[in-house]
C-alpha positions as CSV (number, residue, x, y, z in Angstrom):
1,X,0.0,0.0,0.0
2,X,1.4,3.1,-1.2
3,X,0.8,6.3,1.1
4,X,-1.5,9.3,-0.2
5,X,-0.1,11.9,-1.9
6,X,-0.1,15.3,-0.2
7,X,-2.5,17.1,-2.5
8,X,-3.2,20.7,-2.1
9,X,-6.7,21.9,-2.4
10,X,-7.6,24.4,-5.1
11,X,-8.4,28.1,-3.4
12,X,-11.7,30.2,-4.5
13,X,-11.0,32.2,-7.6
14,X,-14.4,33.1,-8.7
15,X,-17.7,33.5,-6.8
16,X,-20.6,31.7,-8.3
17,X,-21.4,34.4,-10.6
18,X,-18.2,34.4,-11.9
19,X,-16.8,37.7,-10.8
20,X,-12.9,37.5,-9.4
21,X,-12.5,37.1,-5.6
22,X,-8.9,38.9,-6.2
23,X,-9.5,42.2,-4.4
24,X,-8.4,45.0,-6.4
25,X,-5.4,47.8,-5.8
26,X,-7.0,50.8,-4.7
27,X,-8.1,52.6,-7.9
28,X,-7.5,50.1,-10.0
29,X,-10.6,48.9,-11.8
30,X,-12.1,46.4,-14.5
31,X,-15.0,46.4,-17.1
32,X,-15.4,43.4,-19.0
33,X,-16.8,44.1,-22.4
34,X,-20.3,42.8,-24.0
35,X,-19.0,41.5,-27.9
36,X,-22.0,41.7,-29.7
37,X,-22.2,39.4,-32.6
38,X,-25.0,39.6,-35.8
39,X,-24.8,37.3,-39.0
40,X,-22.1,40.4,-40.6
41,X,-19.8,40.1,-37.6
42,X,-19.2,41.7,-34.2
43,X,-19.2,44.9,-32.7
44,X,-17.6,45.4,-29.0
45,X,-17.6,48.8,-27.6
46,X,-14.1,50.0,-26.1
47,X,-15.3,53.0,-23.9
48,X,-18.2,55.1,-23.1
49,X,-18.2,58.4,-21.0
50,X,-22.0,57.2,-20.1
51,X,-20.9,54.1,-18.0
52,X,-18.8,56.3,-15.6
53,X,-15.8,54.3,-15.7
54,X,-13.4,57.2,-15.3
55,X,-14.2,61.3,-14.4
56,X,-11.0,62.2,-16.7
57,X,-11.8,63.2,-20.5
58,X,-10.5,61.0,-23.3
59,X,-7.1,62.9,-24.5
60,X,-4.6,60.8,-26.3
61,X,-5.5,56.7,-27.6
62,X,-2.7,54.4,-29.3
63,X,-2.8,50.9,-30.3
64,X,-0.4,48.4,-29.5
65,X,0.5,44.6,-29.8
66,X,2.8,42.2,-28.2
67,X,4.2,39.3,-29.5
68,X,4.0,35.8,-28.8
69,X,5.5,34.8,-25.2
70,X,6.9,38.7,-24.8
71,X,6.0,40.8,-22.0
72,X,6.0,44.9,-22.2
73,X,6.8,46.3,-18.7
74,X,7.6,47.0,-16.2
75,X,6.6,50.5,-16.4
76,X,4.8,53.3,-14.2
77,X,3.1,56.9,-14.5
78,X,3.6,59.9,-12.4
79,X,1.5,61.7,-13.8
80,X,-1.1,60.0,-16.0
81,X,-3.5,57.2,-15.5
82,X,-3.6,54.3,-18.0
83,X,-7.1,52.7,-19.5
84,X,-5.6,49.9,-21.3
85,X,-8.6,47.6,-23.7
86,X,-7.7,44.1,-24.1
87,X,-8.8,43.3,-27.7
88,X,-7.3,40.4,-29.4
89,X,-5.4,38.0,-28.2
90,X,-4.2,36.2,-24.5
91,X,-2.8,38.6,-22.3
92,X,-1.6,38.4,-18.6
93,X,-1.7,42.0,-17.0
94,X,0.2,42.4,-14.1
95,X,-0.3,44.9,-11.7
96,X,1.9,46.1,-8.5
97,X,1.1,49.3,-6.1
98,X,4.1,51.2,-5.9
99,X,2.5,54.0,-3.8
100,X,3.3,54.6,-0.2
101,X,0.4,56.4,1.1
102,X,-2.1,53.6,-0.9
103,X,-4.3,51.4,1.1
104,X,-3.5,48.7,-1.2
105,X,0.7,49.7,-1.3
106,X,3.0,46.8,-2.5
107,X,-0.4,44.9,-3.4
108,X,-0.1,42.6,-6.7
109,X,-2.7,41.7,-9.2
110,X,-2.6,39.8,-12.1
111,X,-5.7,40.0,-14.1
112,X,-6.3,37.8,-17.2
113,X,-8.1,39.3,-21.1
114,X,-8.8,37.1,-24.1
115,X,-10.7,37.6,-26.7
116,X,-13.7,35.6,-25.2
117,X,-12.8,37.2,-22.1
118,X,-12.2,41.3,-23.7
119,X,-12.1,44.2,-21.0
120,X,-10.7,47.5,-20.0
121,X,-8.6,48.2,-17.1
122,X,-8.2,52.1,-14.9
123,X,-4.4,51.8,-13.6
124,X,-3.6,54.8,-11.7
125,X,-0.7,56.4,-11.5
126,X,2.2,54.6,-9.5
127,X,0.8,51.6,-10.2
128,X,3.9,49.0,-12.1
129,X,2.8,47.3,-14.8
130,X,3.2,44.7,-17.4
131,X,1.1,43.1,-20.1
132,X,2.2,39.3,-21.1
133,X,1.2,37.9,-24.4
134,X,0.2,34.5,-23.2
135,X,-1.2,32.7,-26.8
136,X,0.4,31.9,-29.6
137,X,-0.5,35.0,-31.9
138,X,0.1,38.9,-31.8
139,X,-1.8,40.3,-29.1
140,X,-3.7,43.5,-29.5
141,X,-4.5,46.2,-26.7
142,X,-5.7,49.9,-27.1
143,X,-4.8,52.6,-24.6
144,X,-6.7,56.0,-24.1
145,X,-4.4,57.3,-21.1
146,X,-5.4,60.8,-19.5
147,X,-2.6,62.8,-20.7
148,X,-0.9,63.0,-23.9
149,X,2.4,61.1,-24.9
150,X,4.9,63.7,-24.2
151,X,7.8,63.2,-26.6
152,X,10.6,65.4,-24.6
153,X,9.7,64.1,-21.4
154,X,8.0,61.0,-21.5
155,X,5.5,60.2,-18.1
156,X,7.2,56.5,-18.2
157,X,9.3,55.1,-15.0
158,X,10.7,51.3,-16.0
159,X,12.2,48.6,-14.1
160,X,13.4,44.9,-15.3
161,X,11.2,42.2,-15.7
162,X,13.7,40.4,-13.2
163,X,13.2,43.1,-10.8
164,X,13.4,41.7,-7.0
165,X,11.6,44.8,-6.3
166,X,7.9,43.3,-7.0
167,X,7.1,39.8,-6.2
168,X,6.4,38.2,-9.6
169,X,8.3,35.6,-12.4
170,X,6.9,36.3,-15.6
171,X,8.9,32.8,-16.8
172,X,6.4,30.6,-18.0
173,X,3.2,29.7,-16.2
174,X,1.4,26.5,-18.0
175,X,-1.3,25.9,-15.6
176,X,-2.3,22.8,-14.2
């Protein structure tokens, strides 16, 4: 007779609705997206002043992609606040409060987009972070930050992705 194993229960991601369980850095925050398909294709709507997602006014928007198994980051704002749109493609977004006076300071989250899964995400400023193409095509996001790109004097702070300064290995992750 062979002994049992010492298994490891799985802990609650999800509540029954399906909403994450992952509390949130303060002022961080996530829409999911409605893709609404007809018999001519799909329309999915990126961001409306209506649903009161964010008070600042759209200013600046770029599009960007990231290529298979590549991760951009890690990089913070001073001074602007990211609304990143995860359209196409498997992405990892990583998330770490680098802000001393937070409630949530030296909090991580990592939040996971597809394109069955789109959404946009409010990353304040001082808040690291990296977005990690996890499929096996480009990966597409769009981001409407609150200030312009400033080319003299870009609003962009970077560490390493090896960085012992936040507690996360973005080598590979396969699941189990």
């Amino acid at each position: 007779m062979h002994p049992e194993l010492p298994a490891v229960p799985d802990s609650q991601t999800v509540t029954p609705q399906g909403q994450s369980v992952q509390p949130l850095i303060d002022g961080v925050k996530v829409r999911h997206a409605v893709t609404h398909p007809d018999d001519r294709g799909d329309l999915c709507e990126l961001y409306s002043a209506a649903w009161g997602f964010d008070d600042e006014p759209m200013v600046y928007s770029y599009f960007a992609s990231v290529r298979p198994g590549k991760t951009k980051g890690w990089v913070k704002h001073l001074l602007q606040t990211d609304r990143l749109f995860f359209a196409l493609g498997s992405f990892r977004v990583v998330l770490f409060d680098d802000r001393p006076d937070s409630l949530t300071y030296q909090q991580l989250n990592i939040l996971n987009f597809s394109d069955r899964k789109r959404g946009l995400v409010r990353i304040p400023a001082g808040v690291f972070h990296a977005v990690q193409n996890v499929g096996h095509d480009d990966a597409h996001f769009v981001n409407t930050p609150t200030r312009a790109y400033n080319h003299a004097q870009p609003d962009k702070y970077r560490l390493p992705l090896d960085t012992h300064l936040i507690p996360f290995n973005f080598s590979p992750n396969l699941g189990g």
